[in-house]
Structures are given as C-alpha cells and as structure tokens.
BAFI-3210 file (N, C-alpha, C; in Angstrom, 3 decimals, decimal comma, padded with zeros to 6 digits):
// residues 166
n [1|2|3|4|5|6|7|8|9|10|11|12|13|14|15|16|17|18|19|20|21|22|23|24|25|26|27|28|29|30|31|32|33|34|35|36|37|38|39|40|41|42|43|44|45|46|47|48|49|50|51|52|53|54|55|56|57|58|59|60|61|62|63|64|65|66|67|68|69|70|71|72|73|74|75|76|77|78|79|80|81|82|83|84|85|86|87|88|89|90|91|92|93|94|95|96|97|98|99|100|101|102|103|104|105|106|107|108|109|110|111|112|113|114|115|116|117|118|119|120|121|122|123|124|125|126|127|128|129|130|131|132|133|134|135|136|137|138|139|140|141|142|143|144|145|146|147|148|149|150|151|152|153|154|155|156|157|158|159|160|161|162|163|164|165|166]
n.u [-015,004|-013,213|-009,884|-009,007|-010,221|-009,881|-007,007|-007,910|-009,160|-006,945|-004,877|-006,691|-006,871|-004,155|-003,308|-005,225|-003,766|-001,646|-003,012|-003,519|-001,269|000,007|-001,322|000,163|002,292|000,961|-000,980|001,425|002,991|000,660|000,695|003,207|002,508|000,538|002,164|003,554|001,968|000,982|002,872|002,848|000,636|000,616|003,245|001,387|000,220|002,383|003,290|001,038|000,695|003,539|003,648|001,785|-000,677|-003,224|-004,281|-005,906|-008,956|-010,219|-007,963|-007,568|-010,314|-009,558|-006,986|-008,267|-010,222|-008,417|-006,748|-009,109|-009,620|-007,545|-007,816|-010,061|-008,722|-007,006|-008,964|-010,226|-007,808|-007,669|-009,718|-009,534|-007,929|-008,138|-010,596|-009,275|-007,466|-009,929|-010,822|-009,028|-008,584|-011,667|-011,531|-009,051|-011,242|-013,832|-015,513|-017,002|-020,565|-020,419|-018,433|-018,802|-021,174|-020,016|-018,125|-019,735|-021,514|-019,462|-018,090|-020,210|-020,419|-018,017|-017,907|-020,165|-018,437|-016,661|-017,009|-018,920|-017,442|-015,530|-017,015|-017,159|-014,717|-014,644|-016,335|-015,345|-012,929|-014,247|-015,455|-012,818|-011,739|-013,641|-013,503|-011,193|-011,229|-009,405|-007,827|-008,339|-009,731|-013,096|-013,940|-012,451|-013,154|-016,066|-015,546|-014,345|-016,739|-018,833|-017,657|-018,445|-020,821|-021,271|-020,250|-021,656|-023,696|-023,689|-023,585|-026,054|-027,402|-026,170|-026,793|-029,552|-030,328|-029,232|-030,200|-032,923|-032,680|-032,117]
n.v [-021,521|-022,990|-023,905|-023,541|-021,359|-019,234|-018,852|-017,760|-015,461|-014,029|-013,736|-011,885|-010,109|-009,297|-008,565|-006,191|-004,207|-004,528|-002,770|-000,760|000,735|001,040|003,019|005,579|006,259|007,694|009,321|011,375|011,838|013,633|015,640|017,119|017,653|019,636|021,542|022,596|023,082|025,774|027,411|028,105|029,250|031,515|033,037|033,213|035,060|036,951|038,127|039,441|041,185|042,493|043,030|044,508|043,601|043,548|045,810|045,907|045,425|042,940|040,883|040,992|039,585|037,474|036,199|035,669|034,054|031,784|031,658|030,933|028,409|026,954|027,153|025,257|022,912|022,194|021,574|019,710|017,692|018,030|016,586|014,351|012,994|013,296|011,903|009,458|008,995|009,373|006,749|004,902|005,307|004,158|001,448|000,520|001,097|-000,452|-003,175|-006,163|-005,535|-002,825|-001,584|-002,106|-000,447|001,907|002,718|002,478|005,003|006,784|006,973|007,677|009,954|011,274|010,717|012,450|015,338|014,974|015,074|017,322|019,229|018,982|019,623|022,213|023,010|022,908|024,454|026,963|026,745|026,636|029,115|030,869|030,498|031,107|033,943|034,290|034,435|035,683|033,729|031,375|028,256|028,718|026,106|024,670|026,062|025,053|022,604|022,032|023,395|021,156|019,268|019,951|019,638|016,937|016,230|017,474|016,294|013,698|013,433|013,993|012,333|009,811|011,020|011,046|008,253|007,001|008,549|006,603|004,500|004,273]
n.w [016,272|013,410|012,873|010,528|010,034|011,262|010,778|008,097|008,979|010,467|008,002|006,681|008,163|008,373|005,866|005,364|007,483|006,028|004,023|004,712|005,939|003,558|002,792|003,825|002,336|000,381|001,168|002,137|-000,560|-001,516|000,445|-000,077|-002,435|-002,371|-001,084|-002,880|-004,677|-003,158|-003,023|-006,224|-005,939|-004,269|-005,446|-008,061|-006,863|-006,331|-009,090|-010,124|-009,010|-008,807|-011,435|-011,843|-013,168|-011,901|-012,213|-014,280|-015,305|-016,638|-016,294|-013,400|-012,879|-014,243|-012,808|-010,611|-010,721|-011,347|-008,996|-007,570|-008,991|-008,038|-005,491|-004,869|-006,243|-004,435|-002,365|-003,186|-002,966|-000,193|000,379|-000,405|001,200|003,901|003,454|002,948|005,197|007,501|006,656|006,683|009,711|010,522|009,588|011,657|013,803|013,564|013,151|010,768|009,936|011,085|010,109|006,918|006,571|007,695|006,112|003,486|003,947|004,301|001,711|-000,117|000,984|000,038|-002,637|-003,526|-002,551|-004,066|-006,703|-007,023|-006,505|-008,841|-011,126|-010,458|-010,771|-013,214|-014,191|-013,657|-015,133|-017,849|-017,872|-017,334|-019,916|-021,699|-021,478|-022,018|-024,545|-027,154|-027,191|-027,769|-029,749|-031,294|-031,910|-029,580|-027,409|-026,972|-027,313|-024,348|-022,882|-023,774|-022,547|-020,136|-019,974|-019,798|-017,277|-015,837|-016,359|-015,738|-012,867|-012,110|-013,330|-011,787|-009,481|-009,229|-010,175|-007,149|-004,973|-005,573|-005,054|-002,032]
ca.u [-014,457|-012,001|-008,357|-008,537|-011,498|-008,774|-006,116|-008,314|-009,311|-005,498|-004,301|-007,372|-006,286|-002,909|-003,796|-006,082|-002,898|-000,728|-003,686|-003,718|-000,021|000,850|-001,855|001,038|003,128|000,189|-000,930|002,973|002,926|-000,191|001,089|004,355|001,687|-000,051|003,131|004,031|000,586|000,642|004,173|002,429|-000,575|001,853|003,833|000,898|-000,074|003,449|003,329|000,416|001,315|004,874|003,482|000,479|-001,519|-004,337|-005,097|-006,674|-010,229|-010,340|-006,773|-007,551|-010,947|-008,803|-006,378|-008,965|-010,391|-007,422|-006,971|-010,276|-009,295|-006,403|-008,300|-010,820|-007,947|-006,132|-010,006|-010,223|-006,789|-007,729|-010,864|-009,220|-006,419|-009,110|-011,533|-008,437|-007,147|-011,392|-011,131|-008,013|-009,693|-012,123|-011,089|-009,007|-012,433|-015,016|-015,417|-017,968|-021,200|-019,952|-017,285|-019,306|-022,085|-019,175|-017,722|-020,041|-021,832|-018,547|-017,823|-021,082|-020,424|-017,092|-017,867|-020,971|-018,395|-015,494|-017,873|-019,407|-016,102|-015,173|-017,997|-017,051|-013,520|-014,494|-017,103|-014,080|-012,089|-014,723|-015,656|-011,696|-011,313|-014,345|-013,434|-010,148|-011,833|-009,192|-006,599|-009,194|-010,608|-014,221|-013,773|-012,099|-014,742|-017,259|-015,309|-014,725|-018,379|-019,779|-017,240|-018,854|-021,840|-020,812|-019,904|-023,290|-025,407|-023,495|-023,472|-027,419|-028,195|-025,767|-027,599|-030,917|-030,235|-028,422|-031,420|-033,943|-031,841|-032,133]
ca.v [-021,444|-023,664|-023,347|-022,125|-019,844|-018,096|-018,872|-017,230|-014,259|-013,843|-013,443|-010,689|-009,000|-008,909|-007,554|-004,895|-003,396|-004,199|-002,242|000,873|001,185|001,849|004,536|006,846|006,973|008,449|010,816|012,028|012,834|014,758|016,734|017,588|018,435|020,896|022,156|023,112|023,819|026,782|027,666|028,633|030,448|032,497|033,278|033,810|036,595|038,422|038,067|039,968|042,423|042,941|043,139|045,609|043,387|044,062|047,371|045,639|044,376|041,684|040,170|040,671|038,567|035,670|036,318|035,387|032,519|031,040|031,397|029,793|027,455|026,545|026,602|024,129|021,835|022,145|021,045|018,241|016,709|017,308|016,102|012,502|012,945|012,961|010,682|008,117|008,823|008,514|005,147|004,252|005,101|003,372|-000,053|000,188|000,705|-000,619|-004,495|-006,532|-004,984|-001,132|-001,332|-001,956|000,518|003,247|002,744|003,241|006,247|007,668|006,899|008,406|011,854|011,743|010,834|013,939|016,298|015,452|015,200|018,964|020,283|018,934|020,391|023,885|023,377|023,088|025,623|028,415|026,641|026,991|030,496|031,629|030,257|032,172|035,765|034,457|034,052|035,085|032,682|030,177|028,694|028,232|024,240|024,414|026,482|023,997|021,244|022,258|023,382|019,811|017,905|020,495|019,696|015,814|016,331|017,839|014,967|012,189|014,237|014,326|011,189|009,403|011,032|010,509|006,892|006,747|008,534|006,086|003,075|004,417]
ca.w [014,928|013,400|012,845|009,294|009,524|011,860|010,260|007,375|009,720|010,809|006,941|005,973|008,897|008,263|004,085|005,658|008,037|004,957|003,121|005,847|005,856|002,212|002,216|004,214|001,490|-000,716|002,159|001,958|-001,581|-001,662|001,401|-000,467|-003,927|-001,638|-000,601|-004,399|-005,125|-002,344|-003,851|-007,086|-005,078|-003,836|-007,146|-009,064|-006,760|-006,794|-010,015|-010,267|-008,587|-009,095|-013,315|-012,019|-014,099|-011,049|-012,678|-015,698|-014,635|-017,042|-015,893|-012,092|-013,224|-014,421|-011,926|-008,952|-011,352|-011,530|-007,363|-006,883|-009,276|-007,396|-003,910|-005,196|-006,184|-003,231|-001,543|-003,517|-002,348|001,030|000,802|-000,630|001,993|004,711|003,495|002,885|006,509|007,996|006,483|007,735|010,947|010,198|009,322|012,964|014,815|013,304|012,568|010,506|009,648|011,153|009,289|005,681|007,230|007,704|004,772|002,915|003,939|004,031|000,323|-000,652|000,983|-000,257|-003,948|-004,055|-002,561|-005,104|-008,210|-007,240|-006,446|-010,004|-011,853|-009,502|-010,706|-014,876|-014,375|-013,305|-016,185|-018,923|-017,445|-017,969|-021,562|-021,840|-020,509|-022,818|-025,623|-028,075|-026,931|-027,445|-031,087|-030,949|-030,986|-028,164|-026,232|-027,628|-026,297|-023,009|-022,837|-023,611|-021,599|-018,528|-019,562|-019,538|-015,929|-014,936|-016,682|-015,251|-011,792|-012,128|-013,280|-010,427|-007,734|-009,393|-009,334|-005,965|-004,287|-005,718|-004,284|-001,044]
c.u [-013,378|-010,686|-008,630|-009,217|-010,380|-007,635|-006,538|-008,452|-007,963|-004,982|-005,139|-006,680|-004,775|-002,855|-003,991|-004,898|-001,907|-001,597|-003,160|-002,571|000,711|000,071|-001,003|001,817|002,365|-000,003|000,509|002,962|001,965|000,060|002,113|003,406|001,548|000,804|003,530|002,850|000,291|001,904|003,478|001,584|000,202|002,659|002,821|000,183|001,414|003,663|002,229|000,501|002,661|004,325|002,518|-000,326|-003,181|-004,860|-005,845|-007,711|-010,090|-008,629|-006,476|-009,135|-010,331|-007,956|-007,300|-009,639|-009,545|-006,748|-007,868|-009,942|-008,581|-006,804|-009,179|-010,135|-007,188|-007,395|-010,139|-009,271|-007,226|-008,897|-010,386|-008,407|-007,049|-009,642|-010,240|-007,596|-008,597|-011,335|-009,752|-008,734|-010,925|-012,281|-010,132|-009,979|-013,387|-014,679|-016,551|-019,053|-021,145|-019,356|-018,159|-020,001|-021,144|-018,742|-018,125|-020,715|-020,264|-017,971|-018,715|-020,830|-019,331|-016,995|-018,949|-019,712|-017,258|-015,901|-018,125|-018,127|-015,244|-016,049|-017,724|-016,068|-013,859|-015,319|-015,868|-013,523|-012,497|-014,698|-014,212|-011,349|-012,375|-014,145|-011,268|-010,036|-010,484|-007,955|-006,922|-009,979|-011,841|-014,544|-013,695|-012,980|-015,766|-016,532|-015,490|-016,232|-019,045|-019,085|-017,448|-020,187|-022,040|-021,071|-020,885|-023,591|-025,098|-023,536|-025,389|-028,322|-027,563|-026,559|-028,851|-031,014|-029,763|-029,762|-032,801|-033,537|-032,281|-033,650]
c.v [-022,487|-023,640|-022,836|-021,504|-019,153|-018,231|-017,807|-015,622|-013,722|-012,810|-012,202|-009,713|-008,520|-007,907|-006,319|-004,128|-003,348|-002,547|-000,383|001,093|001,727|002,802|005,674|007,143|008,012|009,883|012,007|012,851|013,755|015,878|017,491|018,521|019,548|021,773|022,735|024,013|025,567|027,790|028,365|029,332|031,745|033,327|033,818|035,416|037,751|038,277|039,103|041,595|043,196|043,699|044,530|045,025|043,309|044,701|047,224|044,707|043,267|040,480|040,050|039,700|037,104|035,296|035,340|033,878|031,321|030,622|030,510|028,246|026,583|025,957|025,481|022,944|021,482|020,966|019,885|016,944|016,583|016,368|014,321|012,296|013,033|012,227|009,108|008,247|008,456|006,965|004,043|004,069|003,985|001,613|-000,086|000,028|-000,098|-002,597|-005,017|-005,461|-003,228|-000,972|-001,097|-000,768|002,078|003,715|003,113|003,966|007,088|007,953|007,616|009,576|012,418|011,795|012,102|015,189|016,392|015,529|016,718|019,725|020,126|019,858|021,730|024,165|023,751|023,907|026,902|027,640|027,217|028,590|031,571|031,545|031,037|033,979|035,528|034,087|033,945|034,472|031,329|029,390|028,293|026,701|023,964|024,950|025,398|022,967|021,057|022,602|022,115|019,106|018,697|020,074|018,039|015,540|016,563|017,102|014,053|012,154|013,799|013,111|010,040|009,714|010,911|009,014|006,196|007,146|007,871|004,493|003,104|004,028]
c.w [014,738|013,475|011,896|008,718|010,823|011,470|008,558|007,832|010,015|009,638|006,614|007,132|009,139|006,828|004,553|006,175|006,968|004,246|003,362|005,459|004,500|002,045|002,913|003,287|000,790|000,156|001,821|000,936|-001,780|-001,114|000,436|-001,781|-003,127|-001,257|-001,876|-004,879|-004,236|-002,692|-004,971|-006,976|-005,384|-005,205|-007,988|-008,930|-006,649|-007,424|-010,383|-009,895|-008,788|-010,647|-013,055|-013,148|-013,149|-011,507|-013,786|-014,701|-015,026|-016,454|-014,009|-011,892|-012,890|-013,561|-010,914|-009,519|-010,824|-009,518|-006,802|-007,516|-008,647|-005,752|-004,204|-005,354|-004,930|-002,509|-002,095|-003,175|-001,046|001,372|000,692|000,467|003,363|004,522|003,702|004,569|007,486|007,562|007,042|009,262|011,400|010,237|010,324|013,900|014,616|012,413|012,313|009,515|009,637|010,389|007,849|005,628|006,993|006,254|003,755|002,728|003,626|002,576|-000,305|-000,047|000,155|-001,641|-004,214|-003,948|-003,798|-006,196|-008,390|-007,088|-008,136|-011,058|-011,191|-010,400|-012,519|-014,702|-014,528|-014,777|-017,670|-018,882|-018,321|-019,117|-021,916|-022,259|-021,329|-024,340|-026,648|-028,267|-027,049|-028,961|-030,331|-030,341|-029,688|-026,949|-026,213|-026,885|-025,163|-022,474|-023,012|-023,044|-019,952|-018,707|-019,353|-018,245|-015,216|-015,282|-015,900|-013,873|-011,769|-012,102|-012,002|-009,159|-008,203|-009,083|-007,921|-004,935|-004,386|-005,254|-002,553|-000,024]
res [x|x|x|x|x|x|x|x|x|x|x|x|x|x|x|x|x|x|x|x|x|x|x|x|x|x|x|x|x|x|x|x|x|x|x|x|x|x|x|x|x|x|x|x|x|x|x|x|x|x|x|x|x|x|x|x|x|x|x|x|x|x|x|x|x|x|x|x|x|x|x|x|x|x|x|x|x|x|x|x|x|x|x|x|x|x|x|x|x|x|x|x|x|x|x|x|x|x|x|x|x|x|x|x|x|x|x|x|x|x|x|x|x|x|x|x|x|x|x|x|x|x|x|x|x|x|x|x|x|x|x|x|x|x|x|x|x|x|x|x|x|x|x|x|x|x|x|x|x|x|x|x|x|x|x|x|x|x|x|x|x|x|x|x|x|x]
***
C-alpha cells in the first residue's frame, strides 16, 4: 500500500473510535431514562393501590395497559441500547467485508424487532383510548386508529419488499 492509502486507513480508523466513543454518552442517558421510567412503574402501581382504584375492573384494565405499555417502552430502549453497544462490538472485531456482513444482519433484526414492538406499543395505546372512550372525541379515536393502521401497512409492505430482495 502506499503512504496515503494508510495515511487514509489511519484517519477512518481514528473517525470510527471517535464514532464508538460518543455512543457512551447516549448509552448513559438512556440508562438514567430507564431509571425514571421504572420510577413511574413503580408510582403508578402505589398509586393504584393506595387509591383502591384495582377494585374497578375497567381501571385495573387500563392500569395493566398502561404497565405493558411502559414495559414495551422500556424494551425498545434496551433493545437500541444493545443493538448500539453489538455494533460497537462489532466495529472492534470485525474488519472489511465481516464487518458490512454483521452489520447488516444485525440492523435488519434490530429494525423488525423495534417496528413490531412499535405497532405492540400503539396497539395498547389505541386499545386504552378505546376502553376510554369518553375522554376521547371520536376524531381522535379515528386518528389514532389510522396512524396504527399506518404503522401496520408500512410494517407489511417493508418486509414484503425486504424478503423479496433476499
């Protein structure tokens, strides 16, 4: 090789460890979200309880909605907060062709599972505006209802085209 196809190689590989290294700050804050986010878990069930709003079916319904809701979001951070640490990983082991190869299988598992965990998460959302009907005008049901059903088409037709690539 010459000098400044390594002098070229030198500089990407200096970017890339620049690249790796500012993803700890992000890791950080998510950790700290999750840390708030489990804070309000918490709260919304002694809250529930302290109120005895348990003893009403429909409000221990939305109640558990609103839990799953919450665990689903939680899964979605970790799932980015893993995949973005695997690729850190990643881009230390793997050079060249592995590296692209890794990359992006790993991008494709990680974009199906955060798409279905999205469509999981507005399903529970529509569901509770639902089952809260009259806190809700119709519009607004209607909205949320076609921006879930948004989410499924574009969900449907993505992996239709993604599995005909393959």
């Amino acid at each position: 090789m010459s000098d400044s196809a390594d002098n070229t190689e030198k500089e990407m590989d200096v970017v890339t460890r620049l690249t790796r290294w500012a993803q700890i700050p992000l890791l950080i804050g998510l950790a700290i979200g999750m840390m708030l986010f489990l804070v309000t878990f918490v709260v919304d069930i002694l809250v529930a309880v302290r109120t005895f709003e348990f003893m009403d079916r429909k409000k221990t319904i939305l109640l558990i909605l609103n839990l799953l809701d919450m665990v689903f979001i939680a899964n979605l951070v970790i799932m980015v907060a893993t995949n973005t640490y695997n690729s850190y990983r990643i881009r230390a082991s793997a050079h060249g062709e592995d590296y692209i190869l890794q990359g992006q299988m790993a991008y494709r598992r990680m974009k199906h599972r955060i798409v279905s965990t999205i469509i999981i998460i507005s399903s529970i959302h529509v569901l509770s505006e639902l089952l809260e009907y009259s806190q809700a005008t119709a519009l607004q049901v209607a909205a949320l209802f076609g921006f879930h059903l948004i989410l499924l088409a574009t969900y449907v037709v993505t992996n239709v085209f993604e599995s005909n690539e393959r």
